[in-house]
C-alpha positions as YAML, in Angstrom:
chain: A
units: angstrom
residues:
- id: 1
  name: UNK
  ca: [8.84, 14.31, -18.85]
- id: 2
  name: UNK
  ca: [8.93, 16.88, -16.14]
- id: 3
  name: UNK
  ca: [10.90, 16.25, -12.96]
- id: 4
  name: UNK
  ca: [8.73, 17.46, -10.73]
- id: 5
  name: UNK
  ca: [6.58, 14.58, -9.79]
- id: 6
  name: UNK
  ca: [2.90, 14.47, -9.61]
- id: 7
  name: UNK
  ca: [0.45, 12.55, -7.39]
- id: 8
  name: UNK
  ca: [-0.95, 9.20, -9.06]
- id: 9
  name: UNK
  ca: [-5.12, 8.69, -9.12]
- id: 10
  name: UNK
  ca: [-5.97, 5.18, -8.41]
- id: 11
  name: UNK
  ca: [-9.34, 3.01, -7.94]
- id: 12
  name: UNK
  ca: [-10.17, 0.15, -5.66]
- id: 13
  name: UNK
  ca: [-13.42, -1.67, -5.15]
- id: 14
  name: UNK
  ca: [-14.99, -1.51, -2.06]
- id: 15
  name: UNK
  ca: [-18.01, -3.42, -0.55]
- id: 16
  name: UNK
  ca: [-18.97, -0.73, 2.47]
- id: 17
  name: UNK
  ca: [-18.06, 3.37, 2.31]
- id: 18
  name: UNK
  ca: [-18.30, 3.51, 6.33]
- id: 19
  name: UNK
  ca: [-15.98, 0.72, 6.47]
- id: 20
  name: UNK
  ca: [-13.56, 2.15, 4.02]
- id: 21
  name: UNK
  ca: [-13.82, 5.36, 5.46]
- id: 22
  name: UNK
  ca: [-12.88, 4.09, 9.19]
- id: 23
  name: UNK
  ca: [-9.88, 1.65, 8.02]
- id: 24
  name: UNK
  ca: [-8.09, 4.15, 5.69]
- id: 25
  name: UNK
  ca: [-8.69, 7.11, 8.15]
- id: 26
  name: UNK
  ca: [-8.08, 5.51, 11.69]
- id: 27
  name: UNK
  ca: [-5.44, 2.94, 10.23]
- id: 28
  name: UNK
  ca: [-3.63, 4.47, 7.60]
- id: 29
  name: UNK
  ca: [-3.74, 7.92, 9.26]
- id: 30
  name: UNK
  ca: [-5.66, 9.21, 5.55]
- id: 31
  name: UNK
  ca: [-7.82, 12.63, 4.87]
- id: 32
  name: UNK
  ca: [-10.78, 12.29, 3.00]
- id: 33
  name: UNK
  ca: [-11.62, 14.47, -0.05]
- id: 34
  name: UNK
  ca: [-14.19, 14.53, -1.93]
- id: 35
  name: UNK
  ca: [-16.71, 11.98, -1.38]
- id: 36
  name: UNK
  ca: [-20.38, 10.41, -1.82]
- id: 37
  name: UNK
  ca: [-22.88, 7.61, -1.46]
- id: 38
  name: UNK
  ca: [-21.29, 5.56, -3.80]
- id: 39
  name: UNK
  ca: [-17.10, 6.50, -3.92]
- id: 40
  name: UNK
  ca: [-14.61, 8.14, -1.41]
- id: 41
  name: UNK
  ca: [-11.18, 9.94, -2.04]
- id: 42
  name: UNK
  ca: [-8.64, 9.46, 0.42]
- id: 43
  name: UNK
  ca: [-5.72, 11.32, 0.26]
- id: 44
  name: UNK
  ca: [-3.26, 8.35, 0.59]
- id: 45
  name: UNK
  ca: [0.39, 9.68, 1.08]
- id: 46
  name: UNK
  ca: [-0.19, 12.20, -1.13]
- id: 47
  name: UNK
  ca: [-1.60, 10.95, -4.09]
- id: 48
  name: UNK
  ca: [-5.11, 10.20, -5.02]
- id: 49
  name: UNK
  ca: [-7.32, 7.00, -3.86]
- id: 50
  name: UNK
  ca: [-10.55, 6.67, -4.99]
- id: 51
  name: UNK
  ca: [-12.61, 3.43, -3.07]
- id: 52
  name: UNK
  ca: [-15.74, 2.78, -5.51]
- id: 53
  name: UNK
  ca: [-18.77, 0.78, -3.83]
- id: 54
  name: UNK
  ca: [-19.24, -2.46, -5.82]
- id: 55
  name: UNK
  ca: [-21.90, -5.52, -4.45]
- id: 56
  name: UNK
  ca: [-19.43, -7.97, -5.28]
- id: 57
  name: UNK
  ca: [-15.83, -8.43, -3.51]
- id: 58
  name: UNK
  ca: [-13.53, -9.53, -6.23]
- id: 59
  name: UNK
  ca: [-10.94, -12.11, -5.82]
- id: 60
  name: UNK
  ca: [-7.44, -11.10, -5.74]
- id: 61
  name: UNK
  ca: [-5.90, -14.19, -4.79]
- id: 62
  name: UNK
  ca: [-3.38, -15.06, -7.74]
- id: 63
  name: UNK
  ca: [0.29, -14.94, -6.44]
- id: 64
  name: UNK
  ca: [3.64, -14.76, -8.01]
- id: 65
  name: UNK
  ca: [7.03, -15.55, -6.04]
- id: 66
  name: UNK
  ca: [9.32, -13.24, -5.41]
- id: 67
  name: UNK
  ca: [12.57, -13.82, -3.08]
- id: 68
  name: UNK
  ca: [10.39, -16.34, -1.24]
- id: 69
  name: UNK
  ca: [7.58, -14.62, -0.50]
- id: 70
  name: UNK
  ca: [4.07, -15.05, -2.48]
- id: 71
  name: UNK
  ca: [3.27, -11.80, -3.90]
- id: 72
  name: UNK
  ca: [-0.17, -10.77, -4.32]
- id: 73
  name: UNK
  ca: [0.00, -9.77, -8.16]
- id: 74
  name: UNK
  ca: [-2.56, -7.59, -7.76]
- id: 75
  name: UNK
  ca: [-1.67, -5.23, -5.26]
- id: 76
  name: UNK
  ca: [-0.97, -1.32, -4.83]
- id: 77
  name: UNK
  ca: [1.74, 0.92, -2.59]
- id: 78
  name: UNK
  ca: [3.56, 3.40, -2.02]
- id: 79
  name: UNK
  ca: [7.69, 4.24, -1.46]
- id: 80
  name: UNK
  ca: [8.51, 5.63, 2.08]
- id: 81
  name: UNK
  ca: [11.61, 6.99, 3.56]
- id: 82
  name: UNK
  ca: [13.19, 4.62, 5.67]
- id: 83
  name: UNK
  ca: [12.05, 5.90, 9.30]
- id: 84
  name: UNK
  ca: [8.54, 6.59, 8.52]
- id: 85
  name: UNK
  ca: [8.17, 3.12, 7.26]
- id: 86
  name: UNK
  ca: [9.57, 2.23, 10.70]
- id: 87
  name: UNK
  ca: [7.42, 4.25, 12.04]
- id: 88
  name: UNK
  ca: [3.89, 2.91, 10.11]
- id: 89
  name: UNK
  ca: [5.04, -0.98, 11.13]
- id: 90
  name: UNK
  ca: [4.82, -0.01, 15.09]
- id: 91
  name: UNK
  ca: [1.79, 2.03, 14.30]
- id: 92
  name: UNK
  ca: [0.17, -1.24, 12.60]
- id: 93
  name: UNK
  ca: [1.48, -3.96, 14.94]
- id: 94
  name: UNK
  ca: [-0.01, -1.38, 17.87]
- id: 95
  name: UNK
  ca: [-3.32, -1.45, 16.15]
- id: 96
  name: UNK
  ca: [-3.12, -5.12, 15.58]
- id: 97
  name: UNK
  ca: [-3.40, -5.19, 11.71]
- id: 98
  name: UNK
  ca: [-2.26, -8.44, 10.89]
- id: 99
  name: UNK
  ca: [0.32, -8.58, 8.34]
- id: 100
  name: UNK
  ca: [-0.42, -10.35, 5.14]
- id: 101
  name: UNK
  ca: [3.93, -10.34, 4.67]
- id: 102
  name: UNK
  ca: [5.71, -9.59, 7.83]
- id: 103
  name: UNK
  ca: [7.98, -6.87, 7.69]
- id: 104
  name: UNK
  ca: [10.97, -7.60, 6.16]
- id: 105
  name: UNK
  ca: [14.20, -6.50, 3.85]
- id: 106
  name: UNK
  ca: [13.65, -8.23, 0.21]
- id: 107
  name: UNK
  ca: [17.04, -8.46, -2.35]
- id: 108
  name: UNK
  ca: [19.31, -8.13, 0.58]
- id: 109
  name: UNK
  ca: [22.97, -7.77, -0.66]
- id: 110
  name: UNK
  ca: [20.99, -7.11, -4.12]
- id: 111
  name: UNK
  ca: [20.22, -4.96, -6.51]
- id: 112
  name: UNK
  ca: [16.98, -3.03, -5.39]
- id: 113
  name: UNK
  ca: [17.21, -3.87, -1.56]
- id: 114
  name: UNK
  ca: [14.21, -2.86, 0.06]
- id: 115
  name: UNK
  ca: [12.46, -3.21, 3.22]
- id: 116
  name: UNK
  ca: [8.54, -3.95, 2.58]
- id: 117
  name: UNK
  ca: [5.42, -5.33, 4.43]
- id: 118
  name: UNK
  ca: [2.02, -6.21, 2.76]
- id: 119
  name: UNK
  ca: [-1.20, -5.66, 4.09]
- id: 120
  name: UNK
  ca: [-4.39, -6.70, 3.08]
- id: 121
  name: UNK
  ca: [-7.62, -3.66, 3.59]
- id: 122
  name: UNK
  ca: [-10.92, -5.24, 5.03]
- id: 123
  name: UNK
  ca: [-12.18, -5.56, 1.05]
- id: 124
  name: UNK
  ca: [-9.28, -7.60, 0.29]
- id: 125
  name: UNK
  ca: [-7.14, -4.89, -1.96]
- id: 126
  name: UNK
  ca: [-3.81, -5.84, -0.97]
- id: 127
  name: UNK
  ca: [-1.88, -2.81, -0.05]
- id: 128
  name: UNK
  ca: [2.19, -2.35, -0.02]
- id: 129
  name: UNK
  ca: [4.69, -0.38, 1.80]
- id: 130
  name: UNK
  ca: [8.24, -0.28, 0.81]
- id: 131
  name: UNK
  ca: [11.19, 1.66, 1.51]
- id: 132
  name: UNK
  ca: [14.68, 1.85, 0.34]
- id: 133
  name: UNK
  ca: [18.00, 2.82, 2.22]
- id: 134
  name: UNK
  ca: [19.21, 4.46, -0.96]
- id: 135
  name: UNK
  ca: [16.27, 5.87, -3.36]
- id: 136
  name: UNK
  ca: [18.80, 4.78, -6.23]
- id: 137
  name: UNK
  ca: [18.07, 1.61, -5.89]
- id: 138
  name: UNK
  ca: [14.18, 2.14, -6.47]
- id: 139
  name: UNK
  ca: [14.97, 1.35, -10.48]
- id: 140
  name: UNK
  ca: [17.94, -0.09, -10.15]
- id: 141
  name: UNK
  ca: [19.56, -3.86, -11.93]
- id: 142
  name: UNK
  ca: [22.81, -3.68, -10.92]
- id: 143
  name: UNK
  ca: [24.63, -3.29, -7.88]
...
């Protein structure tokens, strides 16, 4: 594998384009690509998001625990440096997003300490941010 890494594609459904469009641009601070009447790239943090239009909203309720928190287990995120994840939690509690998990350090004292918030977008894709005081520990088991 290379080391030079490369921006990830990925696809969410969405129920409304003008909707998605708004919320990923005036929340989450995103460009728009390429787009159409029926699918919308965002360029989310760098990498590739692609909201399709579907009729149907599909339910991404099911949960798994994890160091007390219910996890959505279908969810999607990306891995921030420590001060602009700072930064995105006071730009979110300024525009009143509510916070599906409140801000928070996960594994503290443990292997893979991170701090993370979830999110949810207004189609229900639940969205994560995470960031680590030492990248090392992004993969790491031990301490």
């Amino acid at each position: 594998m290379k080391d030079k890494l490369r921006p990830f594609h990925l696809a969410i459904p969405i129920t409304d384009i003008h909707q998605a469009h708004n919320w990923y641009t005036n929340i989450l601070d995103c460009r728009v690509g390429r787009q159409s009447e029926e699918w919308v790239d965002f360029n989310f943090f760098g990498h590739q998001l692609v909201a399709h239009l579907v009729s149907v909203r599909e339910d991404g309720a099911s949960t798994n625990p994890v160091d007390g928190e219910d996890v959505p287990s279908r969810h999607f995120g990306i891995i921030m440096q420590i001060e602009d994840w700072k930064g995105l939690v006071q730009h979110l509690k300024e525009k009143k997003i509510k916070f599906l998990i409140q801000p928070q350090i996960r594994f503290k004292g443990k292997a893979g300490e991170q701090s993370t918030f979830f999110i949810l977008d207004p189609f229900g894709n639940a969205l994560e941010f995470k960031a680590f005081q030492n990248d090392s520990q992004i993969y790491s088991v031990e301490l």
